[in-house]
Legacy VTK file of the C-alpha trace (Angstrom):
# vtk DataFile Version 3.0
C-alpha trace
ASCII
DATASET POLYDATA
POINTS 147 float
0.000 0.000 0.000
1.082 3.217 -0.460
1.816 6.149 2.221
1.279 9.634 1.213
0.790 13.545 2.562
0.562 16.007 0.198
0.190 19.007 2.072
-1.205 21.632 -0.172
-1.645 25.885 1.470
-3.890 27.200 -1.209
-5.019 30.883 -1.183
-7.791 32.118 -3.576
-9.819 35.471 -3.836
-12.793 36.828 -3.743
-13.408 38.880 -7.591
-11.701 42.237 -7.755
-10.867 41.181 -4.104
-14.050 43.193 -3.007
-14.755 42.304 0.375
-18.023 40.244 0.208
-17.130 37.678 2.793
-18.862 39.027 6.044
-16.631 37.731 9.023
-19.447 36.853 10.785
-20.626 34.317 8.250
-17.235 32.751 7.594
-18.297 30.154 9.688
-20.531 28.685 7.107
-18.620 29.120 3.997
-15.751 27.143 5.628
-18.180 24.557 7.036
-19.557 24.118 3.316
-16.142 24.057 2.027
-14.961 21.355 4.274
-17.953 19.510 3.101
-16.423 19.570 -0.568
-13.268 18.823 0.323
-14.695 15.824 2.105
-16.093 14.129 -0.164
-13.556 14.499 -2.610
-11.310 12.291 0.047
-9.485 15.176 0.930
-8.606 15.578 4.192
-8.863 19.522 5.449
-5.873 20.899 7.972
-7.569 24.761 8.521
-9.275 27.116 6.535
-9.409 31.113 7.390
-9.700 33.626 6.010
-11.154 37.331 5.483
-13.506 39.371 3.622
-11.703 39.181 0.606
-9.546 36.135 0.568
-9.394 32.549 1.597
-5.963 29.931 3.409
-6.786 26.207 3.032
-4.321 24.090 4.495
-5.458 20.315 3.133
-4.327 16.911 2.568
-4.830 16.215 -1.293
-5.888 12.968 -2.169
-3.613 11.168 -4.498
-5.570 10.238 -7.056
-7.041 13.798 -7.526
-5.202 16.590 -9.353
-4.830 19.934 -6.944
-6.496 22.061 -10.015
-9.518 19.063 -10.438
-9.669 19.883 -7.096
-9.325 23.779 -6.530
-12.359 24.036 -9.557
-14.348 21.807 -7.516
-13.830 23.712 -4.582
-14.038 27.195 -6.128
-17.249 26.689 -8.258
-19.440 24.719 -6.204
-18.707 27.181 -2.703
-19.428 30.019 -5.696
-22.856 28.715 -6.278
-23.633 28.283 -2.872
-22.164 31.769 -1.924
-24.317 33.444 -4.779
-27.507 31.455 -3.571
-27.348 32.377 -0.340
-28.879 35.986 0.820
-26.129 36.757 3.607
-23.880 36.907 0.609
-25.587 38.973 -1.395
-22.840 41.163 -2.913
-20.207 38.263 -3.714
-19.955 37.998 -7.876
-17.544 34.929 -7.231
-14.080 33.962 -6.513
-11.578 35.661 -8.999
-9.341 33.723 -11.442
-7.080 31.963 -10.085
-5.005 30.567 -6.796
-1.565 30.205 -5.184
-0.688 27.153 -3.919
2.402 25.567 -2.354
2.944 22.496 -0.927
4.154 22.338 2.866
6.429 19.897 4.163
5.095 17.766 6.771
7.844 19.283 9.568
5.604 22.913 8.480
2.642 21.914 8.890
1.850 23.363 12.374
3.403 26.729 11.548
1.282 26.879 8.541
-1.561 26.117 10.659
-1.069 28.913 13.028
-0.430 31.321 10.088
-3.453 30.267 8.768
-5.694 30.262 11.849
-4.282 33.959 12.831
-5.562 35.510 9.850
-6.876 38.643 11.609
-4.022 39.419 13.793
-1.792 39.185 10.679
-4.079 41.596 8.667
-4.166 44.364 11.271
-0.856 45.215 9.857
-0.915 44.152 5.658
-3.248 44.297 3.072
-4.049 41.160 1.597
-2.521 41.853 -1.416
1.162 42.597 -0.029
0.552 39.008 1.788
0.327 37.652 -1.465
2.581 38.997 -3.574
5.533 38.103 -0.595
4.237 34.237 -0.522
4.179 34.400 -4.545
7.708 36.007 -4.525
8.646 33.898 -1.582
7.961 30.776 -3.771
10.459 32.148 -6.912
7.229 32.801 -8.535
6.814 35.899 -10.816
3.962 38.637 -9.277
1.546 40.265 -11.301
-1.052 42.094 -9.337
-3.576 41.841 -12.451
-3.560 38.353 -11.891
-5.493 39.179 -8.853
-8.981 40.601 -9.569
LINES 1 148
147 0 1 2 3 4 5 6 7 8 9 10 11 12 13 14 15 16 17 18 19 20 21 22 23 24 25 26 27 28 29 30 31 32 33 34 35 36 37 38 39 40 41 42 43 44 45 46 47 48 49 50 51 52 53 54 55 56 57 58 59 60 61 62 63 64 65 66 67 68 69 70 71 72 73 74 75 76 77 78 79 80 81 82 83 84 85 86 87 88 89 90 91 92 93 94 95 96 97 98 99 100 101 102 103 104 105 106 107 108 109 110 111 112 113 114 115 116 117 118 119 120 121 122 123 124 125 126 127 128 129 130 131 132 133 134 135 136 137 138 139 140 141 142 143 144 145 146
């Protein structure tokens, strides 16, 4: 049999990165998102995020692909977000994602990054946070990309 963890710290946004997430009603969203991930096979580390944006720390399964997966996750939570009246501003999720994958020895610092979204954005924007972790990762930033 074989032995995997693929870690995967994905971070999407919401379109134009207007903030249409109430924090009060994260709750839900990340309960329903869970729910997808589930029953994919996926197992789901901690999700956070804010108004605007979204951290999933996960366990991809290893017979799914992580961009299978991230379309799954992205359009099915965007139909529910759209149907449901406490969202009623979100358009949807905008184009694209980051993703990394996190060593197993990471994982808990990952975590806590994730599940301390707020105290982190009391002093950057979301969109600085991203462009470090994209330039961080020897990827190439392009706000545009973004919206």
């Amino acid at each position: 049999m074989s032995k995997t963890q693929l870690l995967c710290h994905v971070v999407f946004c919401t379109k134009n990165r207007a903030k249409t997430i109430p924090l009060s009603k994260r709750e839900d969203l990340y309960k329903y998102i869970y729910g997808i991930l589930s029953s994919l096979g996926c197992y789901l580390v901690r999700i956070n995020g804010m108004e605007d944006h979204i951290h999933i720390l996960f366990e991809l399964k290893p017979t799914l692909s992580l961009s299978e997966t991230m379309k799954t996750v992205k359009q099915s939570s965007s139909f529910w977000l759209k149907d449901n009246q406490v969202y009623g501003s979100f358009e949807g999720w905008g184009k694209g994602y980051f993703a990394v994958s996190v060593s197993p020895t990471a994982k808990e610092s990952c975590r806590q990054y994730i599940m301390n979204q707020e105290l982190h954005h009391k002093g950057a924007e979301f969109v600085n946070e991203l462009e470090s972790m994209i330039k961080t990762a020897g990827l190439v930033w392009f706000e545009d990309e973004w919206r």
